[in-house]
C-alpha positions in Angstrom: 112.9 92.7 91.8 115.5 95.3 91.5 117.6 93.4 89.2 114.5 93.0 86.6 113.8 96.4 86.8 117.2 97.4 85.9 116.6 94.7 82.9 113.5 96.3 81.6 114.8 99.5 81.5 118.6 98.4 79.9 116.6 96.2 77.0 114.4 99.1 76.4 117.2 101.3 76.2 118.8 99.0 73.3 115.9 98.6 71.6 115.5 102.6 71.4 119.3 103.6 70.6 118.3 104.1 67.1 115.8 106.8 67.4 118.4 109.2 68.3 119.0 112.3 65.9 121.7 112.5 63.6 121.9 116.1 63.1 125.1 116.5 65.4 126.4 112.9 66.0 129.1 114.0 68.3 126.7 115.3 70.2 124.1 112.5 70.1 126.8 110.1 71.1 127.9 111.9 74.3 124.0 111.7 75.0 123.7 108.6 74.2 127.0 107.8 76.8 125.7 109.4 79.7 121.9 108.3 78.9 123.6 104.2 78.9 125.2 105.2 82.4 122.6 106.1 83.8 120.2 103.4 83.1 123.1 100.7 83.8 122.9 102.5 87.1 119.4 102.3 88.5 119.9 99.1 89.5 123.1 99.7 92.3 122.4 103.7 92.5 118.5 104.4 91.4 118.2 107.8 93.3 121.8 109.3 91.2 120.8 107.3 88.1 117.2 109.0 88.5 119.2 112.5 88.7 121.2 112.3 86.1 118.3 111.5 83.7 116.7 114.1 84.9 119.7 116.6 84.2 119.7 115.2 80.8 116.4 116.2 79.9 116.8 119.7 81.5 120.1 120.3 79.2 118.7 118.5 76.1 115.1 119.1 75.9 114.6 117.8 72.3 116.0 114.3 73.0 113.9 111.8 72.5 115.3 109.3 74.3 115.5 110.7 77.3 111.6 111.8 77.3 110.9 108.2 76.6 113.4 106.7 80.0 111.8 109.9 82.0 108.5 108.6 81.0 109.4 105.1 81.7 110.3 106.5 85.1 107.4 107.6 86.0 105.6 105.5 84.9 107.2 102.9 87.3 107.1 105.2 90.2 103.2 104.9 89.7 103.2 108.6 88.1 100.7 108.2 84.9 100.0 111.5 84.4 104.1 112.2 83.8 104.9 109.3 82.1 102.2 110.2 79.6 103.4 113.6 79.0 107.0 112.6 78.3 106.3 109.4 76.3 103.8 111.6 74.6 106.4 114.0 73.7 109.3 111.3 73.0 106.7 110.0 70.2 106.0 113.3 68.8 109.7 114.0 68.7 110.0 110.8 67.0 106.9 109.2 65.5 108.4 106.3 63.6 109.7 104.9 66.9 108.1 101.3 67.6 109.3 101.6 71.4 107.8 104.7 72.3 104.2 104.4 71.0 104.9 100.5 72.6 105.1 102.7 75.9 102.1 104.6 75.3 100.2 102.2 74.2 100.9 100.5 77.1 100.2 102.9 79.5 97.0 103.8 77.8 96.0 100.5 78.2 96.9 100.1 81.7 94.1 103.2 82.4 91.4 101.9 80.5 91.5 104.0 78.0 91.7 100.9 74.9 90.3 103.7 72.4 93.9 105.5 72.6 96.0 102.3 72.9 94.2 100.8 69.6 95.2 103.9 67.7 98.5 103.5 68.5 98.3 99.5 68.3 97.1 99.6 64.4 99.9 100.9 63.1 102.0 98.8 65.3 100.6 95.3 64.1 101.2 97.0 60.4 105.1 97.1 61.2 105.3 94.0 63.4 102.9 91.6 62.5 104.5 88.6 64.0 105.4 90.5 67.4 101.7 93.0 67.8 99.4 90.6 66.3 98.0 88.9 69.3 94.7 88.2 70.3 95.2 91.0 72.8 95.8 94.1 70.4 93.8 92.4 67.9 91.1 92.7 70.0 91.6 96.6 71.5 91.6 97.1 67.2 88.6 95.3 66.7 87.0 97.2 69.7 87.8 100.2 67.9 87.1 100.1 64.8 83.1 98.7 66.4 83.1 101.9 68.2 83.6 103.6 64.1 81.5 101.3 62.8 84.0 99.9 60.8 82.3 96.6 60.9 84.1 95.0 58.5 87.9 95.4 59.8 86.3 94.9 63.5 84.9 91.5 62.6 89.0 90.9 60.7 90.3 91.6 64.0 88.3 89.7 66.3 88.5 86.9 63.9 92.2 86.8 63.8 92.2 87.1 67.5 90.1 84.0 68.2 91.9 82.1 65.5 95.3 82.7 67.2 93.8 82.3 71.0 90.7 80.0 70.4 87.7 81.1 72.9 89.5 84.1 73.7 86.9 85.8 76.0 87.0 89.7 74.9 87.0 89.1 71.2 84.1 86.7 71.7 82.3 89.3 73.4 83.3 92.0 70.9 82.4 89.9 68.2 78.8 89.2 69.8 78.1 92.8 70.4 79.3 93.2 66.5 76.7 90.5 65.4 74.2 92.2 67.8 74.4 95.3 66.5 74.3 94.1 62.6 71.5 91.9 63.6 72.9 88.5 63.3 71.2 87.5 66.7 71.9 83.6 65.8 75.7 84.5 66.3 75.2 86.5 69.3 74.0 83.8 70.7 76.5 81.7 69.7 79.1 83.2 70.9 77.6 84.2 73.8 77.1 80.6 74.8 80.6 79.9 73.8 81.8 82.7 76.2 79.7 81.1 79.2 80.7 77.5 78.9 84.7 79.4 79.1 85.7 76.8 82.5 88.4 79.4 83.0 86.2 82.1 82.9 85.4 83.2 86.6 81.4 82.4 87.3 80.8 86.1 88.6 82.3 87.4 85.0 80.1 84.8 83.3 76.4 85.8 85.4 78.0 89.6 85.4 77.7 89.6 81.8 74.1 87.7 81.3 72.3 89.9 84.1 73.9 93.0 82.3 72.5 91.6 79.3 69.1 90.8 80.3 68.8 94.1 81.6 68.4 95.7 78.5 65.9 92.5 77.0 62.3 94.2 75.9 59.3 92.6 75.3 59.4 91.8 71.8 63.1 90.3 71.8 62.2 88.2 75.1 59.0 87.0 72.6 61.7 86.0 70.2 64.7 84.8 71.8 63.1 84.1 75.2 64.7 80.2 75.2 68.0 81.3 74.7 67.8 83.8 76.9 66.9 81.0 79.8 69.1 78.6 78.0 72.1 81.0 79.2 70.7 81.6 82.5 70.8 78.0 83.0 73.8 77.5 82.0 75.4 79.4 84.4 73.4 77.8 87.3 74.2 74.1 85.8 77.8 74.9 85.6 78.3 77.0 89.0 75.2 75.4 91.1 76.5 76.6 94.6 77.9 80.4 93.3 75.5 83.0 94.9 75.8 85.3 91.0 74.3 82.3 89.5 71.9 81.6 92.2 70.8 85.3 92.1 70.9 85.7 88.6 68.1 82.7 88.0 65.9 84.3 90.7 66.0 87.3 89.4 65.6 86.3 85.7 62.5 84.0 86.5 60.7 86.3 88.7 60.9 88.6 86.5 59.6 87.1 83.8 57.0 86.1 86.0 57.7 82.9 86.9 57.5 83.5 90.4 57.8 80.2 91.7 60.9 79.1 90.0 62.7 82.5 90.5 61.3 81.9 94.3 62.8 78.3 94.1 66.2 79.9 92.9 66.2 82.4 95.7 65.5 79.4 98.3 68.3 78.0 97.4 70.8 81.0 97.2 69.5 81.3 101.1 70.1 77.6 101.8 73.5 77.8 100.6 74.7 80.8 102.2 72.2 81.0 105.2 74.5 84.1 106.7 75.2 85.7 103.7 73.4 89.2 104.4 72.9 90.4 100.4 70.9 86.1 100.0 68.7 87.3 102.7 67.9 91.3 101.3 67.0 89.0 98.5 64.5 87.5 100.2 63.0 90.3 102.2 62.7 91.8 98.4 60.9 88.9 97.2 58.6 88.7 100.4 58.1 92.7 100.6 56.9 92.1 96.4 54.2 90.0 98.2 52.8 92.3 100.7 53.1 90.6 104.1 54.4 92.9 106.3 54.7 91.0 109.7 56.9 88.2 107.6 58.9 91.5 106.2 59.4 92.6 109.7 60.4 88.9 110.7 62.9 89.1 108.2 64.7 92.8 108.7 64.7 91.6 112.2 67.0 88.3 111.1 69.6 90.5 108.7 69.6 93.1 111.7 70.9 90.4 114.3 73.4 88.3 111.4 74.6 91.8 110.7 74.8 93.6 114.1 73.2 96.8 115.0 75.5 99.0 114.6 76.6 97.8 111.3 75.9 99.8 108.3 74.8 97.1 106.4 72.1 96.7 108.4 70.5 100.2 107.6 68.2 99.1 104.7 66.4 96.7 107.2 66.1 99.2 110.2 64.5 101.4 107.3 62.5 98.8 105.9 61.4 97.4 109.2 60.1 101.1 110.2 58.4 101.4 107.0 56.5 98.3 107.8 55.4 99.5 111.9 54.1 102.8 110.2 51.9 100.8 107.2 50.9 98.6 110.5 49.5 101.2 112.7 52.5 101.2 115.2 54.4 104.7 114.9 55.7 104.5 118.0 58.3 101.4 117.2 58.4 102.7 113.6 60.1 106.0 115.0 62.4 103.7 117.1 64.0 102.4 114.2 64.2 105.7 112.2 66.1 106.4 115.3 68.3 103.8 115.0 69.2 104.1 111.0 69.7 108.1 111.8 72.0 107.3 114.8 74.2 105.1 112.7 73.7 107.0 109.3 72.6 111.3 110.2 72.2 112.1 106.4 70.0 108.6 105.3 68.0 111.1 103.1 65.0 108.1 102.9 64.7 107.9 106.5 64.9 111.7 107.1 61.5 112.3 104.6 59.8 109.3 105.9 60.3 110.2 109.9 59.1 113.7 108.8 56.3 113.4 106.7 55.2 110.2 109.1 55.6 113.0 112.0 53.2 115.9 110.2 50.5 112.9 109.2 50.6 112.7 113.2 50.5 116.4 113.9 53.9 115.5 116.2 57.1 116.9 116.9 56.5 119.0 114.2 59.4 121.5 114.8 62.0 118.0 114.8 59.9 117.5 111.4 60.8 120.7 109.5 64.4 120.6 110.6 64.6 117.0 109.1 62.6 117.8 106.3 64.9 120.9 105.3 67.7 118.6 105.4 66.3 116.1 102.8 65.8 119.7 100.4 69.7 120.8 101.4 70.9 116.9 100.0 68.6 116.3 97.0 66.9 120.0 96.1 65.1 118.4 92.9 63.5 115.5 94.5 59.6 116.3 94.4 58.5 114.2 97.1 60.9 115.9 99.6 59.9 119.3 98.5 56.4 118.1 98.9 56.8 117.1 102.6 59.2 120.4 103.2 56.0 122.2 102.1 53.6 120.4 103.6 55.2 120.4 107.3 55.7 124.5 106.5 51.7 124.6 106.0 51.6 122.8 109.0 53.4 125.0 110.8 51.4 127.5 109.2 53.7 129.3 107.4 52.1 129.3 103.8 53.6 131.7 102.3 57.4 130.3 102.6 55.3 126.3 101.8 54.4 128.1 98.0 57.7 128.4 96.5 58.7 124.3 97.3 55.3 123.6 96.0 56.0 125.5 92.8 59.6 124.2 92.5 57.9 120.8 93.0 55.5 121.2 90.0 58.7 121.6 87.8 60.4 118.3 88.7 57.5 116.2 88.2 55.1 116.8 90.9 52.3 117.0 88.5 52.7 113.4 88.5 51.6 112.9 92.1 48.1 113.1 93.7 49.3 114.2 97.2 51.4 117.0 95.8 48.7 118.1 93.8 46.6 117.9 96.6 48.9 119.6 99.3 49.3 122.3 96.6 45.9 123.1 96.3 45.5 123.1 100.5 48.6 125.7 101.0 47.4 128.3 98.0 43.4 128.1 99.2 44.9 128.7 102.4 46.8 131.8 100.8 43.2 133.2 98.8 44.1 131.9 95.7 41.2 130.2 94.9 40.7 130.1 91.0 44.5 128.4 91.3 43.6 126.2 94.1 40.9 124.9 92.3 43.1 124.0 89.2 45.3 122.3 91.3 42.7 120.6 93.0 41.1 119.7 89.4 44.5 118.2 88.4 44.3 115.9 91.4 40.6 114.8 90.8 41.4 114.0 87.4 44.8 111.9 88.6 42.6 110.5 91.4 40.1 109.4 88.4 42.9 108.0 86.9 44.1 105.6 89.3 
């Protein structure tokens, strides 16, 4: 490993000799000496070698060269944020440099941040066609100039990209999302298909992509395009018919578009095929909570409790779930219990915190371990109407009216308006303070909302 590092950094070194300034070549040469000896050296003596380029840039700050092997540097020492200010710099000090935006480029890439690297890239591929012009750069250029809405030069480079690497999977999908966007939904489609059927293409990238997609479908395009729609969702399942994305994604797709019984069928066999998997089986306790049997809900929060463990975190969203289901019962005694148990294992489940309370004042119980939960749902999301709602209402409770108004009020601006109860509870806590004309406008709001539903 060593001796490859030391070769990166020694062919680099070559292939940047001739950015160094000419304005005092005596000087530039000794430079350029004790710069050579010091990369020859990181191999045998890194920690010295590392020094002395170091002292180099602290007694020639204007050399170029030196910012660019100080960035490389850091760049291998896992530093970004160095090796981006001293290749930065090594460019600036030279701009015509090939090697040093190369760097960049690369380093901009390796953080995500393709926008950057492109800029950089274009003029690259401009100078050194036969060495930048890959489907890769191509590509991050194409990406670009989408995000300018250049769409011309975009659809050049992804063009050249896929005619240099055939079925190259990012310019496929940058080219869809070009013929998306100009409204050639034919090649969209085409592409997209082309993109699925990739057998190197890992199936979770492949359903990734389609549930991503079909995420943003509306009405009118799903009237349209609804066939290729499924055509890609079955694709996916016909060429990966055991992978749990696929599996999921089908489900998912078909029961939504309400064909329940197909998604349904989908889901069956996600759970047949991975019968311990806990995400296959809050799948199913999603599809069976969607059609309102609570006992065969609480059957199945009791299975993904006892695959997963109780005191696995995992498990929470059952426990939850399974309390939920007591309370809408009758049985508030066991749903308690398992409020219990999610709060043991997670003290801040903000969920479980409003329900226990507001379940607690609908009982006239505990109410004191109600408020103190309650208050904590207010401390972790202050904006959330419903939890203002039950902080209020467990304050009225407690008869304490006056310090109930102000959540109420703050509860009206984040959308309480939209909720019977709130309006209802409102009206309750401010008749209970003598306002009367107010209480009655409150209590006309929820009338008219109760109309409504």
């Amino acid at each position: 490993m060593k001796t490859k590092l030391f070769t990166l950094f020694f062919l680099l070194f070559l292939m940047a000799v001739p950015a160094f300034s000419q304005d005092s070549a005596e000087k530039d040469i000794r430079v350029q000496n004790l710069l050579l000896d010091a990369v020859s050296r990181l191999d045998t003596d890194p920690v010295r070698a590392k020094e002395a380029i170091e002292k180099l840039d602290r007694n020639y700050p204007a050399n170029d060269a030196v910012k660019y092997y100080m960035g490389l540097m850091a760049y291998s020492a896992g530093d970004l944020a160095s090796a981006e200010k001293y290749l930065s710099e090594a460019v600036r000090l030279d701009s015509c440099n090939i090697w040093y935006k190369d760097a960049l480029a690369g380093l901009f890439a390796a953080e995500g941040r393709n926008h950057e690297a492109a800029d950089l890239y274009i003029p690259l591929v401009e100078a050194r066609p036969s060495y930048y012009a890959n489907a890769y750069t191509l590509t991050l250029i194409g990406d670009r100039y989408l995000s300018l809405y250049r769409d011309s030069l975009a659809r050049d480079c992804y063009d050249k990209a896929l005619s240099l690497t055939p079925g190259y999977s990012p310019a496929l999908l940058g080219r869809a999302e070009l013929n998306r966007m100009t409204g050639n939904i034919a090649a969209f489609f085409a592409d997209v298909r082309q993109f699925v059927r990739d057998p190197g293409m890992k199936p979770y990238a492949k359903c990734n992509y389609v549930t991503q997609l079909l995420k943003h479908v509306d009405f009118p395009f799903y009237v349209t395009w609804g066939a290729q729609l499924d055509s890609l969702v079955n694709y996916c399942v016909q060429a990966h018919p055991a992978d749990s994305s696929a599996l999921r994604l089908a489900g998912s797709w078909y029961y939504s578009t309400d064909r329940k019984d197909l998604g349904a069928e989908y889901f069956n066999r996600l759970l047949e095929e991975y019968p311990k998997d806990l995400s296959a089986h809050y799948t199913k306790l999603s599809l069976i909570y969607d059609g309102g049997n609570m006992l065969q809900v609480l059957k199945e929060c009791e299975t993904i409790i006892k695959l997963g463990g109780r005191n696995n975190p995992e498990v929470i969203p059952a426990m939850s779930t399974a309390g939920d289901c007591w309370h809408a019962v009758g049985n508030d005694r066991k749903a308690m219990k398992y409020y219990d148990k999610v709060l043991r294992l997670e003290p801040d489940n903000v969920l479980t915190l409003n329900n226990y309370a507001y379940y607690l004042s609908l009982a006239g119980k505990k109410l004191k371990k109600a408020e103190q939960m309650s208050r904590r749902t207010i401390e972790l999301e202050p904006e959330n109407p419903s939890y203002l709602d039950t902080y209020g209402w467990i304050l009225h409770l407690l008869g304490r009216d006056a310090e109930a108004k102000p959540y109420f009020k703050k509860a009206m601006i984040y959308g309480g308006k939209d909720h019977l109860d709130i309006l209802e509870h409102y009206s309750v806590v401010l008749d209970a303070l003598g306002e009367k004309e107010l209480s009655q406008y409150y209590r006309t709001l929820a009338d008219n909302k109760k109309a409504e539903e």
